[in-house]
C-alpha positions as a Python dict, from the first residue, in 0.01 Angstrom:
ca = {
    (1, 'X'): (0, 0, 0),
    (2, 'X'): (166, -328, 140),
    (3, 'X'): (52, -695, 117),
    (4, 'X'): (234, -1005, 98),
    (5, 'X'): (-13, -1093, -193),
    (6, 'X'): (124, -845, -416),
    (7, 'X'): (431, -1095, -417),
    (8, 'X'): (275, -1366, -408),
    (9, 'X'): (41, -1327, -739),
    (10, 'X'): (277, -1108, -919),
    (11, 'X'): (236, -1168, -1287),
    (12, 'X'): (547, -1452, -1421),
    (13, 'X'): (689, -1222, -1744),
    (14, 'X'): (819, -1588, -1971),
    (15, 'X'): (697, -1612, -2333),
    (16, 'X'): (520, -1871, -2438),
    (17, 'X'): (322, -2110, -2205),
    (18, 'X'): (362, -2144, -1838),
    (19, 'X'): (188, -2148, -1492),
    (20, 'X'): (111, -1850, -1309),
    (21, 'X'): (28, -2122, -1045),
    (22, 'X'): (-151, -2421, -1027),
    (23, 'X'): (-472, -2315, -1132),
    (24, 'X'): (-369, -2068, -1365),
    (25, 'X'): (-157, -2079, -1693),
    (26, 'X'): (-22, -1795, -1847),
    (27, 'X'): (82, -1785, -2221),
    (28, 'X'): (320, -1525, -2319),
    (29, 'X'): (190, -1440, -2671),
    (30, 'X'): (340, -1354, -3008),
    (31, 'X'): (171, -1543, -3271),
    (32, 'X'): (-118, -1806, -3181),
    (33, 'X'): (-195, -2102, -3006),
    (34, 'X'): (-582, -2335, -2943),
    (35, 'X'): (-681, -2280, -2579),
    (36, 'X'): (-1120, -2383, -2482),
    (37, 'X'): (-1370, -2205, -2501),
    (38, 'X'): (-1445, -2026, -2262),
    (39, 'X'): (-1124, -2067, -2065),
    (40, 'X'): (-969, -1682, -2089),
    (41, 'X'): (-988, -1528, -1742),
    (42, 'X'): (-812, -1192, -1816),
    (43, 'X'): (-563, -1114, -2158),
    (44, 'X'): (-321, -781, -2181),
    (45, 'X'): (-205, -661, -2515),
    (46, 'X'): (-411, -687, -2870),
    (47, 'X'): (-528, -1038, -2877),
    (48, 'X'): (-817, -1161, -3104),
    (49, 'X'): (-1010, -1471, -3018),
    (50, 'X'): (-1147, -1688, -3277),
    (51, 'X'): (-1404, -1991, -3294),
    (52, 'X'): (-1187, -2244, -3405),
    (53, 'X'): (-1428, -2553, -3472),
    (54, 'X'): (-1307, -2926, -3553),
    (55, 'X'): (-1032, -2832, -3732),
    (56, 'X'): (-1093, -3047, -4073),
    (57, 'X'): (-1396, -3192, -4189),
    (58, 'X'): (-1312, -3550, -4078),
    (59, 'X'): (-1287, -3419, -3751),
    (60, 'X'): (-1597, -3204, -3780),
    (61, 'X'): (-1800, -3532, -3814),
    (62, 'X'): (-1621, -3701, -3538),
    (63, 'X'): (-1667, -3454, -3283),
    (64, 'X'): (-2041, -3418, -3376),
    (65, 'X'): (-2139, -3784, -3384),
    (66, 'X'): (-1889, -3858, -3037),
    (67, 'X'): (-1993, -3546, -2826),
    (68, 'X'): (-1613, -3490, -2767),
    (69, 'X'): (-1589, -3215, -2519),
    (70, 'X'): (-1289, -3039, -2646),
    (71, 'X'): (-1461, -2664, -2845),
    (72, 'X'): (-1180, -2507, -2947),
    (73, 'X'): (-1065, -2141, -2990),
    (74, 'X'): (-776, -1990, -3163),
    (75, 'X'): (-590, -1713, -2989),
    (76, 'X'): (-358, -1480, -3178),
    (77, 'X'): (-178, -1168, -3150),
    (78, 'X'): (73, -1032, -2931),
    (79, 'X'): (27, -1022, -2534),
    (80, 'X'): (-52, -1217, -2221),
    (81, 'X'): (-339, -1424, -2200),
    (82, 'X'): (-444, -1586, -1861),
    (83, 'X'): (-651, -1898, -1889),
    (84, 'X'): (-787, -2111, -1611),
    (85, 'X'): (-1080, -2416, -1581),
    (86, 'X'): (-1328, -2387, -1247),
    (87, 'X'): (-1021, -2351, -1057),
    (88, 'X'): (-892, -2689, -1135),
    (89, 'X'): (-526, -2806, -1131),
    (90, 'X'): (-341, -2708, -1441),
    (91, 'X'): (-47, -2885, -1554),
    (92, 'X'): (177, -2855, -1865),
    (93, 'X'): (293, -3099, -2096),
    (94, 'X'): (581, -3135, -2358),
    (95, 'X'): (580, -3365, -2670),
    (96, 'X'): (897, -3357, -2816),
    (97, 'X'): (861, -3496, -3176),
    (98, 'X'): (928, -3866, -3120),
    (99, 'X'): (625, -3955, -2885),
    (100, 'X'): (242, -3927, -2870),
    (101, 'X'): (-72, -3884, -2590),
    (102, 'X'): (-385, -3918, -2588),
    (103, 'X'): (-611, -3652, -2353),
    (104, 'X'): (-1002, -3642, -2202),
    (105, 'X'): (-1094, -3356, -2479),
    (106, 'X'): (-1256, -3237, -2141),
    (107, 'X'): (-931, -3169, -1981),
    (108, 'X'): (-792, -3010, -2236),
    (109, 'X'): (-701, -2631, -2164),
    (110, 'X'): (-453, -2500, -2438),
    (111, 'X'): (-231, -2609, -2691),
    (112, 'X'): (11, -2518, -2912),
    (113, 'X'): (-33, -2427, -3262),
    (114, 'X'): (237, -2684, -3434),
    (115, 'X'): (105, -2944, -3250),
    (116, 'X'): (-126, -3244, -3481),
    (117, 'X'): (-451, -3351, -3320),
    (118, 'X'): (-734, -3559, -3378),
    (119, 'X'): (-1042, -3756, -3246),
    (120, 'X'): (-994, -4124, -3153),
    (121, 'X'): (-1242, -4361, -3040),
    (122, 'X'): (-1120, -4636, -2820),
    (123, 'X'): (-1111, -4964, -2936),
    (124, 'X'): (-1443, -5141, -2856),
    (125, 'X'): (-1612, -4906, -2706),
    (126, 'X'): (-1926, -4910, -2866),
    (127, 'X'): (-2210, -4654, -2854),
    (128, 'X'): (-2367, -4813, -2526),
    (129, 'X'): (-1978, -4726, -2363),
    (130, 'X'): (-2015, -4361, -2442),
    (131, 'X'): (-1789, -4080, -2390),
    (132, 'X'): (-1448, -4317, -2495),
    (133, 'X'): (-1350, -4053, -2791),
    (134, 'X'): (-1062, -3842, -2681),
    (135, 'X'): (-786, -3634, -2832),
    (136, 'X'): (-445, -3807, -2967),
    (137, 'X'): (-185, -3497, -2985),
    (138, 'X'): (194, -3577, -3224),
    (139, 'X'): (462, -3326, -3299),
    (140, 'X'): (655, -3092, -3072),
    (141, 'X'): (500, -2867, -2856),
    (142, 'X'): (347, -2799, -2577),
    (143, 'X'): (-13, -2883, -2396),
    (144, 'X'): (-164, -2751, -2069),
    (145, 'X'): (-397, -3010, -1933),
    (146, 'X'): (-684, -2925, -1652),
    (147, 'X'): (-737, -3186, -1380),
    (148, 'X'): (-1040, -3179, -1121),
    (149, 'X'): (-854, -3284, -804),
    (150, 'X'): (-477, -3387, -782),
    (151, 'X'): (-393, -3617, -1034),
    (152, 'X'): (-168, -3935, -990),
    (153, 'X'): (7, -4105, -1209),
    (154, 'X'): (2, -4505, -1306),
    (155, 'X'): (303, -4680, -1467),
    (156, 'X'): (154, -4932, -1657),
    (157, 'X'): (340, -5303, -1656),
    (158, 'X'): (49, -5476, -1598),
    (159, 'X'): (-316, -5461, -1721),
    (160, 'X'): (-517, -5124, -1548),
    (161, 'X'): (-836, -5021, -1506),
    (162, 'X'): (-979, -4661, -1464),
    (163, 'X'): (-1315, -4497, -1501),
    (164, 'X'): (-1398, -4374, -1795),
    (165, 'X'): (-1461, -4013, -1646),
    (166, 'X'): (-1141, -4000, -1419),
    (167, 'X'): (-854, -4054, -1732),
    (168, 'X'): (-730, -3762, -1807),
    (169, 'X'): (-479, -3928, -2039),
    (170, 'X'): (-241, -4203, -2150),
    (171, 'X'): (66, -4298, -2375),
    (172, 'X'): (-88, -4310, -2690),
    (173, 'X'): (121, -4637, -2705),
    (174, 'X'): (-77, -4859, -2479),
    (175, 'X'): (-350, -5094, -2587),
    (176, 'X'): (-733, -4980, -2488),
    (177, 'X'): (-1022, -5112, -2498),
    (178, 'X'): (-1370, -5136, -2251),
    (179, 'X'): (-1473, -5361, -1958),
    (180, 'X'): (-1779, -5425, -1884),
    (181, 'X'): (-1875, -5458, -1518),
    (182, 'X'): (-2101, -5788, -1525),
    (183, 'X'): (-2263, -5782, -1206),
    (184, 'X'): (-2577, -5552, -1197),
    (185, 'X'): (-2543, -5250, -926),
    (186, 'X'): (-2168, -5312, -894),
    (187, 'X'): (-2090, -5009, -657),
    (188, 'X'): (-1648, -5032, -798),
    (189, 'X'): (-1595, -4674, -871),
    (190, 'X'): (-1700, -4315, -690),
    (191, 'X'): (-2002, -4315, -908),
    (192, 'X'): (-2358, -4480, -894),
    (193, 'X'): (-2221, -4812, -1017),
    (194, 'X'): (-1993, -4768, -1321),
    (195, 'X'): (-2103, -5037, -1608),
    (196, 'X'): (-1718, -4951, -1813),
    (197, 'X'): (-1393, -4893, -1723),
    (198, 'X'): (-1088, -4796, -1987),
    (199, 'X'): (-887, -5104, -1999),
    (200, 'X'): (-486, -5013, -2039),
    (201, 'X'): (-209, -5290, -2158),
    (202, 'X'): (143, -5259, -2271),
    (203, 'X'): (441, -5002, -2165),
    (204, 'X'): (313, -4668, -2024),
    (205, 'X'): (146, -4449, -1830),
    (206, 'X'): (-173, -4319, -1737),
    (207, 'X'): (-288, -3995, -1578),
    (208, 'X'): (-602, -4032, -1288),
    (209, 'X'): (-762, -3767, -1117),
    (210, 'X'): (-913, -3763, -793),
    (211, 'X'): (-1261, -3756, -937),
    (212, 'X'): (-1494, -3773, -1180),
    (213, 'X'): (-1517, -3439, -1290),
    (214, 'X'): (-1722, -3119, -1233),
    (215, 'X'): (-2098, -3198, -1184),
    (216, 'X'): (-2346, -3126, -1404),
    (217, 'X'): (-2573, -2880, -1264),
    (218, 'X'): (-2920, -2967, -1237),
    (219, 'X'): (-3187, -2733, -1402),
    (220, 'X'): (-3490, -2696, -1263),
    (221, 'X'): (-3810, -2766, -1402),
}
């Protein structure tokens, strides 16, 4: 049997975490690492999977009282593990000790074990804002992010403004906080008139992607 795809998606054989391709990551297991619910699209080898939950009590009460949308699994064992998000773009990133980011918890796909995380809220958004509570990540390691669309990424120098739902994240560095969009049925963003927008000051960066996110399906009645 002969196909060009047999090349093409043959398994990458690095421990650790990497991309099978863009949509896919593949971690290269001995030990354990956090990775979403829900997010395992195949695994090799004798892996256990594990509700993880908030993680501390503190957190517990943050993540039920913000609605972050980051529920967590631990993955242990020895093996590959193949993880993937509604076939969005993955892409990896590496703290190295000395720095910090901040991530959508709903774009979060897998992290490493040694790595610190908790909930943050962003400064002055209120409860009317909702949805500005995300993930700050410290320590060394690595994190795979999922983006819906291609992402593209701001330097900041000067003061930015993104949608709430299209941040995927930012230097944990920068200044935040909320505007409001003052004039009724504003029409600014790709949305049905977005009332808030994350507002970004100071020396960094932040990650956008090319929409809002998945849709939420509609049940019907």
């Amino acid at each position: 049997m002969r196909s060009a795809l047999f090349q093409q998606a043959r398994e990458i054989g690095q421990p650790g975490m990497h991309l099978q391709n863009h949509k896919m990551l593949r971690v290269g297991l001995n030990g354990e690492f956090h990775a979403r619910q829900g997010a395992m699209v195949a695994y090799q080898g004798n892996v256990d999977f594990d509700y993880q939950g908030a993680g501390s009590v503190g957190r517990f009460f943050k993540k039920a009282f913000t609605g972050e949308g980051m529920p967590l699994m631990k993955v242990s064992g020895q093996g590959d593990v193949f993880l993937a998000r509604d076939a969005w773009d993955v892409h990896l990133i590496d703290l190295e000790g000395d720095d910090a980011i901040t991530v959508n918890g709903d774009n979060v796909l897998a992290f490493e074990s040694g790595l610190s995380w908790d909930i943050q809220r962003v400064q002055g958004a209120g409860i009317t804002a909702g949805g500005l509570f995300n993930t700050t990540f410290t320590g060394r390691g690595r994190i795979a992010i999922a983006c819906h669309g291609t992402p593209v990424l701001l330097d900041i120098d000067q003061p930015t403004f993104v949608d709430t739902d299209s941040a995927v994240a930012w230097s944990a560095s920068l200044r935040t906080g909320v505007r409001r969009t003052m004039k009724i049925g504003a029409l600014i963003g790709r949305g049905s008139g977005e009332a808030f927008q994350l507002a970004l000051e100071g020396q960094g960066f932040v990650l956008v992607q090319a929409s809002e996110g998945a849709p939420v399906p509609v049940q019907a009645g």
